[in-house]
PAFI-863093 format. One record per residue (C-alpha): x, y, z. Coordinates in steps of 0.02 Angstrom, whole numbers. Example, Ala and Ser with C-alpha at 12.3 -4.5 7.8 and 13.67 -1.06 7.14 Angstrom:
<pts>
[[615; -225; 390]],
[[684; -53; 357]],
</pts>
This chain:
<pts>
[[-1020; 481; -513]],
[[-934; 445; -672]],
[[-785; 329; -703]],
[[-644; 369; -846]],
[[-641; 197; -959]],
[[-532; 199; -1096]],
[[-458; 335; -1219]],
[[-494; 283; -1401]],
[[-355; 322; -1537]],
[[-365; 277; -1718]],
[[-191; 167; -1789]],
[[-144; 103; -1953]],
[[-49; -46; -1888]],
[[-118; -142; -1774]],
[[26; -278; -1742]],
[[149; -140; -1727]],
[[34; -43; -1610]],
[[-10; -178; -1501]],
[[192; -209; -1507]],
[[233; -44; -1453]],
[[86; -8; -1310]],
[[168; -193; -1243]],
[[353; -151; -1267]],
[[340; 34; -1190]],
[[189; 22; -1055]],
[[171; -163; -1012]],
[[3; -137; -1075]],
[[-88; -313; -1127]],
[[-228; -352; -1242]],
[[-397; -356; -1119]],
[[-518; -383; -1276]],
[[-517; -397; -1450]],
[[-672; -332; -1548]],
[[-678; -396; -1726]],
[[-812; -321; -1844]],
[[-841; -317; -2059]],
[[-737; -138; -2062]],
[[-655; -103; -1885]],
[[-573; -205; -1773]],
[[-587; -138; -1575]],
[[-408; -197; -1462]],
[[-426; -128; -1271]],
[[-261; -148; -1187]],
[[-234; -118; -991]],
[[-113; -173; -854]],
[[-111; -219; -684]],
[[-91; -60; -623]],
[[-277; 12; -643]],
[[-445; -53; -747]],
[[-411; 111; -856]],
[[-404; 55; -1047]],
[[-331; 100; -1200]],
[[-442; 62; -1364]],
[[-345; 33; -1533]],
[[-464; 81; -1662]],
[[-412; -2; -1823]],
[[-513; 3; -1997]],
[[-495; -110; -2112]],
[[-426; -66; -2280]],
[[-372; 102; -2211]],
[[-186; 143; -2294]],
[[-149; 305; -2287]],
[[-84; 354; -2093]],
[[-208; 483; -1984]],
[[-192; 670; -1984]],
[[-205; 704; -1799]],
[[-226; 900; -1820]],
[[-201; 1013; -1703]],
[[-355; 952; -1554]],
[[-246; 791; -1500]],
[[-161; 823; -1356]],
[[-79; 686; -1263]],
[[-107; 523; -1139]],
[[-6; 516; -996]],
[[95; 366; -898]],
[[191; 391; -733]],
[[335; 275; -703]],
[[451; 255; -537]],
[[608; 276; -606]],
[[590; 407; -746]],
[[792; 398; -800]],
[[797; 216; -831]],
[[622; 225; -946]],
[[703; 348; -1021]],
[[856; 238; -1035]],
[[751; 95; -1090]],
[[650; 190; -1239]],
[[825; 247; -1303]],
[[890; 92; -1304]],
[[729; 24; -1396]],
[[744; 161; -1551]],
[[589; 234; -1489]],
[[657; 438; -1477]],
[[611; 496; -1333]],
[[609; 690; -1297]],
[[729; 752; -1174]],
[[689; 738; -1005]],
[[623; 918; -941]],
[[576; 974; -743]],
[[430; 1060; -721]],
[[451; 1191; -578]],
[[333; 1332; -498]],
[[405; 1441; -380]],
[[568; 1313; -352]],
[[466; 1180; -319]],
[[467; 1017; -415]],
[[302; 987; -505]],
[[347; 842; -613]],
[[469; 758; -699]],
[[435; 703; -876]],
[[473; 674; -1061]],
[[365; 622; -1218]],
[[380; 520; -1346]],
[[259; 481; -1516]],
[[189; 303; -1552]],
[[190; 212; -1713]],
[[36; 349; -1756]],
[[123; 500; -1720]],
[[13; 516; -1551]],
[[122; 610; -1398]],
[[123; 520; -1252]],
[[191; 598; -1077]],
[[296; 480; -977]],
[[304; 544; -797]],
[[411; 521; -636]],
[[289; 470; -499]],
[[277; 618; -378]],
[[154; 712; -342]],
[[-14; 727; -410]],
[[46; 573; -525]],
[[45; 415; -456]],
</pts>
């Protein structure tokens, strides 16, 4: 069977991305790949062996279009209000926090907010399918 591994994303700063993933997930550098006209960062934390790969090329200025195919990567939290809190309070903008209901059920609790690169990420309330 196959096993997820990382999610790859392109950044134009890789200080302030590796800064950010840190700050807002408590993700950590795992490796750091260093080639003539990329360098590779994988960041993880504790909680799985799931990575996220900062892809960063060298002499690249301008930032990424993302288009319109990017859709998001996903975090689940236990306390959904104080991340929320916390992001705030960091300058980071998160979205408002909206309820996702079918039939008057709770689904999930969540908000987004964009990195450094403009990427959407979904912060979620563990419950649920996320955990």
């Amino acid at each position: 069977m196959a096993k997820a591994i990382h999610s790859m994303i392109r950044v134009l700063d890789e200080a302030r991305s590796i800064a950010f993933y840190a700050q807002a997930f408590g993700l950590e550098i795992a490796d750091r790949l260093d080639f003539d006209t990329f360098t590779l960062v994988y960041m993880s934390n504790a909680e799985n062996d799931f990575e996220l790969e900062l892809t960063i090329n060298k002499g690249r200025t301008e930032p990424y279009a993302l288009g319109d195919g990017y859709g998001h990567i996903a975090f689940c939290v236990d306390d959904l209000d104080a991340e929320h809190a916390r992001f705030e309070a960091a300058g980071w903008a998160p979205r408002k926090i909206v309820e996702f209901r079918r039939d008057g059920t709770l689904l999930a609790r969540f908000f987004f907010v964009a990195d450094p690169d403009g990427y959407q990420i979904e912060v979620l309330q563990r419950h649920g399918r996320y955990h």
